[in-house]
C-alpha positions in Angstrom: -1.7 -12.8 -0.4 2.1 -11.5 -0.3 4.8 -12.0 -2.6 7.6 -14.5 -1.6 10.8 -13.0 -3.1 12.8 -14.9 -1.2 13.1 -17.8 -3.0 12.7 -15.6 -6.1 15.5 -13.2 -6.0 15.1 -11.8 -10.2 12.7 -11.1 -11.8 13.3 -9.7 -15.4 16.4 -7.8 -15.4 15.4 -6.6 -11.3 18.0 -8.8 -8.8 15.9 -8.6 -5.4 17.9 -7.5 -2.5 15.5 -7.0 0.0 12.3 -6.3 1.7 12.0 -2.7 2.9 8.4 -2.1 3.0 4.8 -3.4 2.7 1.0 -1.5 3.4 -2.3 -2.1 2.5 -1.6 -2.0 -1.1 1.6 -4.3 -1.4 5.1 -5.3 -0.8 8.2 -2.5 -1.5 11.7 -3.9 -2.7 15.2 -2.9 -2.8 16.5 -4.2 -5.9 18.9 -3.5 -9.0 18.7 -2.4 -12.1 20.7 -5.1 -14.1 20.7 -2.9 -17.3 20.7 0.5 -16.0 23.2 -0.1 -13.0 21.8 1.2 -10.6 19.2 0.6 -7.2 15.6 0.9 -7.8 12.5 0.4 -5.6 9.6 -1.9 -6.8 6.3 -2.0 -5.8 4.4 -5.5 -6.0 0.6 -5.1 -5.7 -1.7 -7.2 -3.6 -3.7 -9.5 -5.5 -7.0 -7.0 -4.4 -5.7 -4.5 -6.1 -4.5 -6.3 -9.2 -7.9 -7.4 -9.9 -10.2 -4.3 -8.9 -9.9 -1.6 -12.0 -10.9 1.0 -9.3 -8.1 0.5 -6.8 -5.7 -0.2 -9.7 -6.5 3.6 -11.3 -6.1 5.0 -7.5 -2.2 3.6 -7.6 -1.2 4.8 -10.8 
């Protein structure tokens, strides 16, 4: 299951700009930092990995 940003566009303090990557382990953004100012790149997780405490250890 991906994440549909598009409708989305913030999250938190994060304004989504766009899509610049996804791979087996989720989704990348371009978005900005409302509080900081500045462009940051966030990482959404597939739902797999969310879930499995294994896989979640081997992204962080």
């Amino acid at each position: 299951m991906s994440l549909d940003l598009e409708s989305t566009k913030q999250i938190g303090h994060y304004r989504i700009r766009s899509k610049i990557g996804s791979g087996g382990m989720g989704d990348v953004y371009l978005a900005d930092d409302t509080k900081l100012d500045r462009k940051v790149a966030i990482k959404f997780l597939n739902q797999k990995f969310s879930k499995d405490e294994n896989l979640l250890n081997r992204f962080i």
